[in-house]
Each structure stands twice: as structure tokens, then as C-alpha cells.
C-alpha positions in Angstrom: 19.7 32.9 75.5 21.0 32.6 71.9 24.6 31.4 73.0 23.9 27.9 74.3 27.1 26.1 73.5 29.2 24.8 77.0 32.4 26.8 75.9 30.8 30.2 75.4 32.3 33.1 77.6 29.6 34.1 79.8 29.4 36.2 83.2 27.8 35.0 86.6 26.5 37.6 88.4 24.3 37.8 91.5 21.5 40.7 91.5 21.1 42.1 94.6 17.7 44.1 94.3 17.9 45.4 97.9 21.1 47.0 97.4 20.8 47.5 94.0 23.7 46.3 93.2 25.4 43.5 90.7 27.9 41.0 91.7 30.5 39.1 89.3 31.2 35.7 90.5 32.8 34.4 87.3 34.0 34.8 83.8 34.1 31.4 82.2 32.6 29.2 80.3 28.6 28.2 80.2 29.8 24.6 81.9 31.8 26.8 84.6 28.7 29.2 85.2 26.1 26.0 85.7 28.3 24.4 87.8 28.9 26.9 90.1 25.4 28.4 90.1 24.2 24.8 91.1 26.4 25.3 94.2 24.3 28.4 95.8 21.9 28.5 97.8 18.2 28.4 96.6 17.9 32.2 97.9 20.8 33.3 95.9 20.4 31.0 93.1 17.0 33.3 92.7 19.2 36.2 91.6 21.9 34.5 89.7 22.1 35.9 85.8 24.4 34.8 83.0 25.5 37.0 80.0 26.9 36.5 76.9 27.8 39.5 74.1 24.8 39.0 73.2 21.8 38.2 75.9 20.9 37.9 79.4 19.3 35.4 80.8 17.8 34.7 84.7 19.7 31.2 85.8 16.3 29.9 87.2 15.1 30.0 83.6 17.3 28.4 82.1 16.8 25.6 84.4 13.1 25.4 83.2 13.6 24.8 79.6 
């Protein structure tokens, strides 16, 4: 993810790869995003993303760099 500062505008969205279908569950900031994705559970954590204008990234992975 090439935006990494806490104050850049991102979108939290939850995959669903049964249905097929994204969900939105915020347009904040990066802090916002983390703070909420911490709040899910594990199973939905698994298909939490955040973009910026400019990358996606899978929330899992950013939790192992």
C-alpha cells in the first residue's frame, strides 16, 4: 500500500466471495479504517480490504508487515 499516512482517505470494505459481492463499511481516514477493522470478527476480518486512489490492500496483510 503506497499511502501509509494515518490521515489518508481510504475505504473499508468487506468481500464477500460467496455472494460475490463488496461491502462499504467506511470512508475515513487509515486510523478510522484500523480501528474499526480491529473490531470484527476474525471470520470477517479475513475479508476486510482498504483502498486508497491509488492501491488495494487485504487488512490481514497489512497486519503482517
Amino acid at each position: 500500500m503506497r499511502t501509509t499516512y494515518s490521515d489518508a482517505t481510504v475505504r473499508l470494505y468487506f468481500l464477500d466471495s460467496d455472494a460475490g459481492a463488496a461491502q462499504t463499511l467506511l470512508y475515513g481516514t487509515l486510523t478510522e479504517a484500523m480501528a474499526l477493522a480491529e473490531q470484527q470478527p476474525e471470520e470477517v476480518q479475513a475479508g476486510l480490504f482498504l483502498a486508497t486512489d491509488n492501491d488495494v490492500v487485504a487488512y490481514l496483510d497489512l497486519l503482517e508487515s
